[in-house]
N, C-alpha and C positions, 0 to 999 in steps of 0.2 A: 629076363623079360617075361612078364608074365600074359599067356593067352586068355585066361578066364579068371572072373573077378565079379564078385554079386555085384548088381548095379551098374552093368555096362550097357551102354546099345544094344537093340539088336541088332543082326545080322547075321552071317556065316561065314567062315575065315577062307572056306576052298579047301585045296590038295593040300597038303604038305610043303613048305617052302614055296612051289610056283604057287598056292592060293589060287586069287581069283585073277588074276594078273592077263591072262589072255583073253577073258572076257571083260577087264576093265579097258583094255587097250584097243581091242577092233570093236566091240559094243558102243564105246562111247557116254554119249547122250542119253543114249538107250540103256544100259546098265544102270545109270543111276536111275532115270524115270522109273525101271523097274522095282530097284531097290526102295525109292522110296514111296513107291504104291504099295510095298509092303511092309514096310520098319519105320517110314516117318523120315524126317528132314534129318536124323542124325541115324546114321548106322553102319558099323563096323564091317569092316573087310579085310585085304592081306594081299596087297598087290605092290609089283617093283620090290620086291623082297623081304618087303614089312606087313606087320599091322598096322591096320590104320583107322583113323575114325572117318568119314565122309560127310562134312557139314554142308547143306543146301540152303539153309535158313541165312537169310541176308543179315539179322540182328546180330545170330549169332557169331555171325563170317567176320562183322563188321568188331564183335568185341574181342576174338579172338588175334585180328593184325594188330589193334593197339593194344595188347597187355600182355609184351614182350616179360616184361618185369613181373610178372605173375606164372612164370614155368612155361609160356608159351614159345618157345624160341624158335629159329628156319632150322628145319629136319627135310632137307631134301633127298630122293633117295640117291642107296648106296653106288646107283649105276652113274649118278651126274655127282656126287661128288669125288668119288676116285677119279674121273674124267677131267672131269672142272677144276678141281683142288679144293681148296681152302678159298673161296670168293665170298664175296661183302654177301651174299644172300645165304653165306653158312654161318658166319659167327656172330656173335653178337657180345652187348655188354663194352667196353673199354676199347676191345679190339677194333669190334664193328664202326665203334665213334671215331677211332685213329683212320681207321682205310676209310671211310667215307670221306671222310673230313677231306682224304688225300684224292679219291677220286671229283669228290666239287671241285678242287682246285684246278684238275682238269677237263672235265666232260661237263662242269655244271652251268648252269646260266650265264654267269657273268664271264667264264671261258669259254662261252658258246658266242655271247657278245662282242667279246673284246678281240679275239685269237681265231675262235676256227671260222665265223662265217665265210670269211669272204675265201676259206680255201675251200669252202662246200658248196659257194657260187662257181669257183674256178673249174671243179670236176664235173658238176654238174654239165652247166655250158660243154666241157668240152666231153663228155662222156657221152651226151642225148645229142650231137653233130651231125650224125652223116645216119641217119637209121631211114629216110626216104628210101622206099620203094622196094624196103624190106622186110621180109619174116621173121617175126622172132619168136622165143619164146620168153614170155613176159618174166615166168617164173625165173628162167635161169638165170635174166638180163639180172633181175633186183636182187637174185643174192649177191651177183658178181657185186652192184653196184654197194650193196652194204657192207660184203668184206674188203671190198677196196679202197674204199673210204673211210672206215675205218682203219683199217691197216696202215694206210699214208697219216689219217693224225698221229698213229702211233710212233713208225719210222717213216718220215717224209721223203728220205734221199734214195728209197730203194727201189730199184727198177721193177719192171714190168714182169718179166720172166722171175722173179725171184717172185713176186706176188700169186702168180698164177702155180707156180708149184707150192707154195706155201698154202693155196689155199686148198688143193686135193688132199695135202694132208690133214687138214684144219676140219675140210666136210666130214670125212672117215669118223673126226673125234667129235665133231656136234653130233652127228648121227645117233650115237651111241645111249645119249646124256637121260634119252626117255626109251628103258629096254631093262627086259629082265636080268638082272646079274650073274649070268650064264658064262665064265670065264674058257669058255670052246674054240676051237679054231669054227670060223664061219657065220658066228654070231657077231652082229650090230654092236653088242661090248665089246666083247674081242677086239673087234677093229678099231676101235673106240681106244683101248686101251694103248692097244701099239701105235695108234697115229700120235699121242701121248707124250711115247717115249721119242719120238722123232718130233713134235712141235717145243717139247719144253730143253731140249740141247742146241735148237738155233735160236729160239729167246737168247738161251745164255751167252750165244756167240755173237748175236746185235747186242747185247749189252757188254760184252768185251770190248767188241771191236771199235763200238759208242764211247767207252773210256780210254781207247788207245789210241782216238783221234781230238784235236785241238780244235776244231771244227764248230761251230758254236751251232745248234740247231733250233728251230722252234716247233717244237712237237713233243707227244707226250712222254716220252722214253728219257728226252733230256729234261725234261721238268721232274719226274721223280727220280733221277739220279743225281741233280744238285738240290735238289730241295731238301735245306737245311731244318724245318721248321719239327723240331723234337715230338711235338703233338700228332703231325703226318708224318712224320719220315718213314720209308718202308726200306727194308731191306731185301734183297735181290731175289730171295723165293718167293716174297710177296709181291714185289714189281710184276715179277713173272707171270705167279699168277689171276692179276688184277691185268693186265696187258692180255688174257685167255677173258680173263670176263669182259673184256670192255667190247674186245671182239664175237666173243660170243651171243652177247644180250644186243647188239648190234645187227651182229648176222640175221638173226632168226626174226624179230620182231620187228622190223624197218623191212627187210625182205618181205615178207608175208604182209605186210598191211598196205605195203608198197603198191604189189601183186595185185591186192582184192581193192584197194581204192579204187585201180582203173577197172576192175571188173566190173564196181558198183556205178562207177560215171558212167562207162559203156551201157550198162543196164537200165540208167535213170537220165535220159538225153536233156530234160531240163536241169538237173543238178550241173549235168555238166557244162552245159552254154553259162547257167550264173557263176562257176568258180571259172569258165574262160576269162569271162567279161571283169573281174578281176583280178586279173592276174593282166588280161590285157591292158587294165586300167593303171595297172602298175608299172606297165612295158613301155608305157606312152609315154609316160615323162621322164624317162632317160636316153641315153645318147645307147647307140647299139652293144658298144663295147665295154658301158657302165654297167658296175655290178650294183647286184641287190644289197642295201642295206637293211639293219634294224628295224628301221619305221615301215621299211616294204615288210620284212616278214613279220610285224605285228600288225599290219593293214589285211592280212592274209586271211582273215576271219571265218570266213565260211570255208578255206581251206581246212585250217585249223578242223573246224566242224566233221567236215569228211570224214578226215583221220580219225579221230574221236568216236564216230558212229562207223564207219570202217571196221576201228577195235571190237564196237562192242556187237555188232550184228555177226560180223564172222569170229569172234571170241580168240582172237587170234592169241590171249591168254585164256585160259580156259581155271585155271585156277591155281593157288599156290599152297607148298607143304607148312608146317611147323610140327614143332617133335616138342612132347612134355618132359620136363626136368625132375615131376615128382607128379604124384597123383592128385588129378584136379579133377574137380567137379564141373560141369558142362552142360547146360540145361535142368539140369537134375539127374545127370547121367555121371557114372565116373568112368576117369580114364586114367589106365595104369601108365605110369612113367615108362617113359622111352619111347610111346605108340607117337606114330603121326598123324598128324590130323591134317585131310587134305580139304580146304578152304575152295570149295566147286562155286566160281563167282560165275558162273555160263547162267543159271538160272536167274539169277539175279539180273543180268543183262538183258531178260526177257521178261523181266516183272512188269504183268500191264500198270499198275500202280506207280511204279516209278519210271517209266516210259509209256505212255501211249500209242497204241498201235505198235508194240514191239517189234513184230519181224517184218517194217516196214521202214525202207535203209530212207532217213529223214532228216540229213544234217541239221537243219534248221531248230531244231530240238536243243541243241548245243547251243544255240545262241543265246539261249532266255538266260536270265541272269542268277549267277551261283550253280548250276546243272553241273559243271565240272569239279566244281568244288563238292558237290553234294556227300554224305557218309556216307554211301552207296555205291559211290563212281570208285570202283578199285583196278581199273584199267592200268592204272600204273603204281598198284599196291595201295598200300594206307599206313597212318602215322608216321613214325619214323623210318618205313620202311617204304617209302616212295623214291621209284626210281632217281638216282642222282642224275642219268640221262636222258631223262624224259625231254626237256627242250633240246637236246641236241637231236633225238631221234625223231621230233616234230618236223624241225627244223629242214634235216634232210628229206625228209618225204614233203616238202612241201615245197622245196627247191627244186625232186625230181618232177611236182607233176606242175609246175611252173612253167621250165624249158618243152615239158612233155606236150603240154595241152596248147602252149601257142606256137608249137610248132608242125603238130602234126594231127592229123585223124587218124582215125585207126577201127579196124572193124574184128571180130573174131575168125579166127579161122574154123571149120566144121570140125578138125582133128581133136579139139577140144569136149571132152566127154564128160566128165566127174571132177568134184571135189568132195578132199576129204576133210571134216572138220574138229577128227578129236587122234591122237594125242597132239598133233599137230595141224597146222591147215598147211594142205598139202594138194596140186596139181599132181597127180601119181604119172599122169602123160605130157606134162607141162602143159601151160597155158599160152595158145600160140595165136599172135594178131599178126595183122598185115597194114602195114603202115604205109602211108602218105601225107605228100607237104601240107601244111595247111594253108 
């Protein structure tokens, strides 16, 4: 791999192997504004234990996700994929079109339509039940609620206790996925790596124990072990680790927007009286104990909205990698094969030209027509490479704040100090409200 090459970005690479790594990780936002007050919208760096290029320029973000087939491929780093495995956001080419193909079959649209709604009505309901007159903390309730919910599409028949250990080991290894590749005892990898070797040996003991019962199930684990169809079919290391990714991209990204939607209804008291007023308008015309259908969660619209400006105000993506296959040219700049290019869509999400008034949380904005569709909107990736769970991860958060908002008020508690918003958005004291009935 080569570091220096006429015709590259500017920039500076750092130390030695750790580079700039600790000031891209606590700097943030600020690291790059800096870098590119001095190098320009493209310039080179050495963090997470590569080199990398840094693009900020929307054009170029935008041509760099669809021209996979041009040496642009997913280069994530080395700490999230020995963690992660081998998942649909690392391969590409033939493979990528086989496991995608296999995960729409279960996470996508018409499996979100037909199979899991009415089991993401049934959690919900009974999940958001009894929280009058309690404290919580928002933060911890919405990861609970997006590993567990996911977890049950996975293996539907497994109890409670089996979920709650599963998922302290599950934390340890998302932990890890954004951290320097530091193989120590006491490092965020480390633990990362040993939670690893303890989640991926009970996979294989639910998928045992899955074909040594007659038991017919409807969830995702029995859908890719008879699924015959030669184009998806996976085999057991890939079950495995497509069952790490589905819980994964799950965990983190439904948990956190989950989190900051109510922060931002909290924040913005008429946003939140119009997404009550429909959601109550929804509640009205069924019987107590009917669930939400279809046409309720497409009537959902200004929820829908939330979420959407939700993502893009607290960036709850911040950006995504890809790795060059051979030396490509990039503005007029070259980049030697093998470097990554990390695709920074934060600034873009703040482009006054393509949002007005940016850092001003404005669901309404999402409503005008094509905004979500826009080149620009890479909230849930672009081209071929948009999340296959995007409606399912909608979906759930719009179920929790369904149950959430016409059931209860809720105010902040003072314990609540900071948020952090880069490499992930994060409550570092949790984010803690005190509820009541509504």
């Amino acid at each position: 791999m080569r570091y220096s090459k006429k015709g590259m970005p500017p920039g500076s690479l750092g130390f030695p192997f750790v580079g700039e790594t600790l000031k891209f990780l606590k700097q943030g936002p600020d690291f790059m504004k800096g870098r590119r007050s001095r190098y320009g919208n493209l310039f080179k760096t050495h963090a997470l234990g590569s080199p990398m290029v840094v693009s900020l320029d929307p054009d170029v973000n935008r041509y760099i996700l669809v021209n996979e087939a041009k040496g642009l491929v997913p280069g994530y780093p080395n700490s999230m994929r020995e963690i992660l495995g081998t998942n649909i956001a690392e391969v590409h080419g033939a493979t990528h079109k086989r496991i995608r193909g296999s995960l729409l079959s279960v996470i996508g649209p018409i499996a979100v339509k037909d199979r899991i709604l009415p089991k993401v009505d049934d959690f919900m309901r009974s999940y958001l039940h009894s929280w009058d007159g309690k404290t919580i903390d928002l933060q911890e309730k919405t990861v609970e609620m997006a590993f567990f919910i996911s977890m049950k599409a996975v293996v539907e028949n497994e109890p409670t206790s089996f979920l709650k250990s599963f998922k302290a080991t599950f934390d340890n290894m998302a932990l890890g996925t954004i951290s320097l590749p530091i193989k120590i005892p006491g490092t965020d990898y480390f633990r990362a790596l040993k939670a690893r070797e303890k989640v991926v040996p009970i996979l294989r003991e639910l998928l045992a124990k899955r074909r040594a019962s007659s038991t017919t199930h409807d969830d995702i684990l029995d859908h890719f072990l008879k699924n015959e169809d030669g184009g998806h079919k996976l085999d057991d290391d890939e079950i495995i680790e497509q069952i790490i990714t589905i819980l994964y991209s799950g965990y983190e990204t439904v948990s956190t927007t989950t989190m900051m939607s109510i922060k931002y209804l909290y924040d913005n008291p008429s946003v939140l009286e119009a997404v009550r007023e429909e959601h109550f308008a929804i509640q009205q015309k069924k019987m107590p104990t009917e669930r939400i259908n279809w046409d309720d969660y497409k009537n959902m619209r200004l929820t829908r909205a939330v979420i959407l400006e939700t993502m893009r105000l607290a960036n709850v993506v911040a950006g995504v990698m890809r790795r060059t296959t051979s030396d490509i040219e990039l503005n007029g700049f070259i980049i030697p094969k093998g470097w990554r290019i990390y695709v920074y869509t934060r600034e873009t999400n703040f482009d006054p030209i393509l949002y007005q008034e940016p850092f001003t949380f404005n669901p309404w904005r999402w409503l005008e027509k094509g905004l979500e569709s826009h080149n620009h909107n890479m909230l849930f990736g672009a081209g071929g490479r948009v999340c296959p769970g995007k409606e399912w991860g909608i979906l759930k958060i719009s179920f929790f704040l369904h149950y959430f908002v016409t059931r209860y008020r809720w105010e902040e508690a003072k314990t609540n100090k900071k948020l952090l918003k880069f490499p992930r958005v994060l409550a570092p004291e949790g984010l803690h409200v005190r509820i009541t009935k509504y």
